[in-house]
C-alpha positions in Angstrom: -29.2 17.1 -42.7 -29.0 13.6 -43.9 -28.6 10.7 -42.2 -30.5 12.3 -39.4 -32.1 8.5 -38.4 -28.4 7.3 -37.9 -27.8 9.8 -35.7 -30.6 8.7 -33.3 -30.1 5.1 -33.3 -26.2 5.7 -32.1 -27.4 9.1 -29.9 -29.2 6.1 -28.3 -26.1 4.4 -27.1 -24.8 7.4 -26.1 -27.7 7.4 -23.4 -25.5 5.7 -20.7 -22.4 8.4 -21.2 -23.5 11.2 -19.4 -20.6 13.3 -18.6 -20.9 11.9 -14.7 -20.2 8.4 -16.0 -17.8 6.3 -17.4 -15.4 5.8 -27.8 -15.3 3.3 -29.9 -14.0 1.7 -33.2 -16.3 0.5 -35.8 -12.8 -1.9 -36.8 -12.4 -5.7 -35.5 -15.1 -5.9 -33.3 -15.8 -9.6 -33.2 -19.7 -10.9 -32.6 -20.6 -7.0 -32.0 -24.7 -6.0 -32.5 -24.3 -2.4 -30.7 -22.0 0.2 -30.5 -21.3 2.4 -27.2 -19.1 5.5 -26.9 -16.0 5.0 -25.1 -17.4 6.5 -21.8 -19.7 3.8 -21.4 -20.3 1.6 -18.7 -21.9 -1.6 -20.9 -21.0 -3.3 -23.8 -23.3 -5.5 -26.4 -21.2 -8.5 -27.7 -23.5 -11.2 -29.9 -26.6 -12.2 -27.9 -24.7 -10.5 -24.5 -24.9 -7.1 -22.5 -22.1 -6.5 -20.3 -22.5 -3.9 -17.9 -20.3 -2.4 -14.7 -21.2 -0.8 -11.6 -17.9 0.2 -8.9 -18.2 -3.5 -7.5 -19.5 -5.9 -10.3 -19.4 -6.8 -14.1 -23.4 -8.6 -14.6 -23.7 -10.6 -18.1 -27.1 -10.2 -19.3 -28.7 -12.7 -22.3 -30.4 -10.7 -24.7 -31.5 -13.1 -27.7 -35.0 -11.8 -26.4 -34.1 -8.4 -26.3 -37.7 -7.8 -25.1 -37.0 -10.2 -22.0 -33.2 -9.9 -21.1 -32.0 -12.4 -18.5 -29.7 -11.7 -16.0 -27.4 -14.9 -16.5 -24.1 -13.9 -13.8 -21.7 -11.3 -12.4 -18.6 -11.0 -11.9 -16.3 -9.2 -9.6 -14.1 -6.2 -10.4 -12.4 -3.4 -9.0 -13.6 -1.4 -7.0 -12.4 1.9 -9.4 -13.9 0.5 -12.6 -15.4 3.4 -15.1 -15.9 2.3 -18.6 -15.7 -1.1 -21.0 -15.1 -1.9 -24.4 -15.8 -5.4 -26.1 -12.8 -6.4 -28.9 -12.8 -9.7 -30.4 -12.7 -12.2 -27.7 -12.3 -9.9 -24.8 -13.8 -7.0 -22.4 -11.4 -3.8 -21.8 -12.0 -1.8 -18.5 -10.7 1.0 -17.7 -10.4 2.0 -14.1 -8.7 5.0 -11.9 -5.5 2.6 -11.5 -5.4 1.2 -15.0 -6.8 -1.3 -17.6 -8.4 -4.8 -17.1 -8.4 -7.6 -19.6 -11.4 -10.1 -19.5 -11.6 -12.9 -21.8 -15.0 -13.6 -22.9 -14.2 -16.7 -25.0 -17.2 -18.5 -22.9 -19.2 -15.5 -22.7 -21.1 -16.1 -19.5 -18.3 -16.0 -17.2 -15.9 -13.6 -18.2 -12.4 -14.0 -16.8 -9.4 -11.3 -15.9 -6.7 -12.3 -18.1 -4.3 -9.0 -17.2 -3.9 -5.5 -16.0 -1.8 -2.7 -17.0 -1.4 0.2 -14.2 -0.9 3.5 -15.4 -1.3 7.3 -12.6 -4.6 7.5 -11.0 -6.5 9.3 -13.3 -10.1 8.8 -15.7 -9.5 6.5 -18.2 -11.6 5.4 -21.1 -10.0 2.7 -23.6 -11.0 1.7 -27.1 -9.3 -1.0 -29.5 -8.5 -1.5 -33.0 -6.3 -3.5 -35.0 -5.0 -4.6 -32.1 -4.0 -1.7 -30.3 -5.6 0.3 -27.6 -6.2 3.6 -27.3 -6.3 4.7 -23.8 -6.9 8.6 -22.4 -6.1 9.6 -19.1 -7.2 12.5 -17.3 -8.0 15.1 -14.0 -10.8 16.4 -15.2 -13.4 14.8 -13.0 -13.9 13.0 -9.8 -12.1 10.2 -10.4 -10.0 8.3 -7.6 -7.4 10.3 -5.3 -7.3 11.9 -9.0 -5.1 15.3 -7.6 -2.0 12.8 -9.0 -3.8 12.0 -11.9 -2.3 13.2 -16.0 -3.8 14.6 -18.8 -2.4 11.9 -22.0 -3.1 9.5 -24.2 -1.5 5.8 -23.9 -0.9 3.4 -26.6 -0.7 -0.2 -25.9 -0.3 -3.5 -27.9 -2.9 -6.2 -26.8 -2.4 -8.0 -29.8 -1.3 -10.9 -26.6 -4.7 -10.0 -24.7 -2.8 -11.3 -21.6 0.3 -9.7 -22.0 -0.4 -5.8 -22.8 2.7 -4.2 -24.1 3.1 -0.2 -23.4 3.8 1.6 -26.5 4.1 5.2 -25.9 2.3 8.1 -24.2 1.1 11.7 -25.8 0.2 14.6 -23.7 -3.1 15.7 -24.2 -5.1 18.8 -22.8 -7.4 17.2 -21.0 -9.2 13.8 -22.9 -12.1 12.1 -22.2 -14.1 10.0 -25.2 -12.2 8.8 -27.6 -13.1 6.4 -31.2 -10.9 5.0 -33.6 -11.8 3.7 -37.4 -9.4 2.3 -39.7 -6.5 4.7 -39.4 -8.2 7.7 -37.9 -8.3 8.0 -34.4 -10.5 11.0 -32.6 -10.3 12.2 -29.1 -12.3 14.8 -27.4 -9.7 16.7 -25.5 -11.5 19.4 -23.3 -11.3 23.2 -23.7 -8.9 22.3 -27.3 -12.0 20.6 -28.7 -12.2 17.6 -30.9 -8.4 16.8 -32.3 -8.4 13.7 -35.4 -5.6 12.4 -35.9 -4.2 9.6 -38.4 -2.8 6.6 -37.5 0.9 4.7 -38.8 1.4 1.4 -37.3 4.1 -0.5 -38.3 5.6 -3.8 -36.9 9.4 -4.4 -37.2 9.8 -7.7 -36.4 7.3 -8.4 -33.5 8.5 -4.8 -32.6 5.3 -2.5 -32.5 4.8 1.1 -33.0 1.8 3.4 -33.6 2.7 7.2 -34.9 -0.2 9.6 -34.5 -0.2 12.8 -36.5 -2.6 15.3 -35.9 -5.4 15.7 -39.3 -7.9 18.7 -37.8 -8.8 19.9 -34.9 -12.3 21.6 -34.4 -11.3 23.7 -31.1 -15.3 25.0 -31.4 -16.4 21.6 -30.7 -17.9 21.2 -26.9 -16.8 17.0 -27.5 -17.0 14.5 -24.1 -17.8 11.2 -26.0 -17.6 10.1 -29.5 -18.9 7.2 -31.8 -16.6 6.7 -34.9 -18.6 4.5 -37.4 -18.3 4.3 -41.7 -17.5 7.8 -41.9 -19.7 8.8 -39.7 -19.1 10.6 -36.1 -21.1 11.2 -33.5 -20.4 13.6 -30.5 -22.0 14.1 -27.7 -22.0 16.5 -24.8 -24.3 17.7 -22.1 -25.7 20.0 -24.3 -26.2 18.5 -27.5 -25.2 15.4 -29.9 -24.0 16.5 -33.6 -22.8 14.5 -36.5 -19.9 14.4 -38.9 -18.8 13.0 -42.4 -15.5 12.3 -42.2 -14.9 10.8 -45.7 -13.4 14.0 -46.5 -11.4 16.6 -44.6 -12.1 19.2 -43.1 -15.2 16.9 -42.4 -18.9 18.3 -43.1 -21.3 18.5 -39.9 -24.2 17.0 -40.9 -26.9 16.7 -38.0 -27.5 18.3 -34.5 -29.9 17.0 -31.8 -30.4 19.3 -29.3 
């Protein structure tokens, strides 16, 4: 039952992805002091909170996190569910697709690109470049009786020029986090599935391989936080933690 502190502080993020709302990587996240799961509608990026509502992105200033400051907003989507900070930019992932923002002034983020995918849910996390995108029918999302139940796999390493990779079918996904070469998605009635990772890049040519590593069909799993071996998942019942710097990983902590 160790590390039963660590689980609170990132159960804490968790806070704002209740299974009505909108996973992560622990890898390349430039200027990040928090950590949400993937279904989250906010983002913490230096001394900035972004958050999303169905009509607006607000930018908050929190270098006095006990007196934030609204500082702007911004316009989005109407369909918009989740966001993710990477490096210098803001993923959002919508019913219709994913939005780029660039935050390189970070009060006044600005769309950069969009890549459409089938009307379905769609929470997105990046590493190394590459994001991580699952797509399904499982809640009320948008006109969603055309939606899919997959995983998508794009190259941002050109923010504002996504290239597709390839698609997986999945079960039906929802949170999803990705450290290093592990990637985990919660993918509904099969459970938790981790999976490892193989890019490689043949020339400007990219390619991401995933091979499945465990799956924990037991697991009750809608979001996850993937962070230094550890993993968090939550659901509406409970939030339990993992070590996963072995395999089959060691459950470690339960809040209930």
């Amino acid at each position: 039952m160790k590390n039963i502190i660590t689980l609170s502080l990132l159960s804490f993020l968790l806070i704002g992805c209740g299974s009505t709302s909108s996973s992560s990587s622990s890898s390349d996240i430039s200027s990040s002091t928090g950590q949400a799961g993937s279904m989250a509608r906010f983002a913490i990026s230096g001394d900035y909170l972004y958050t999303i509502n169905s009509r607006e992105m607000n930018v908050l200033d929190i270098k006095d996190a006990s007196q934030p400051k609204k500082i702007s907003k911004i316009h989005v989507p109407f369909d918009v569910e989740t966001l993710f900070a990477y490096k210098d930019n803001l993923y959002v992932g919508a019913n219709s697709g994913m939005y780029i923002y660039d935050k390189t002034t970070p009060t006044q983020p600005t769309r950069v690109a969009e890549l459409s995918h089938a009307q379905s849910c769609d929470p997105v996390v990046v590493s190394d470049d590459i994001a991580y995108i699952t797509l399904n029918t499982g809640f009320e999302c948008w006109n969603n009786r055309t939606g899919v139940n997959r995983l998508e796999i794009v190259d941002v390493s050109t923010p504002d020029s996504p290239k597709f990779i390839k698609a997986v079918d999945m079960w039906e996904p929802t949170g999803l986090g990705v450290d290093g070469k592990t990637l985990f998605i919660c993918d509904g009635d099969s459970g938790l599935k981790v999976y490892d990772i193989n890019k490689t890049d043949n020339n400007g040519s990219v390619d991401v391989a995933i091979d499945l590593k465990e799956t924990l069909g037991e697991i009750n799993c809608y979001d996850v936080i993937a962070h230094n071996y550890n993993l968090v998942i939550s659901n509406n019942e409970n939030i339990r933690q993992f070590n996963y710097s072995s395999f089959p990983m060691e459950e470690e902590g339960q809040i209930k």
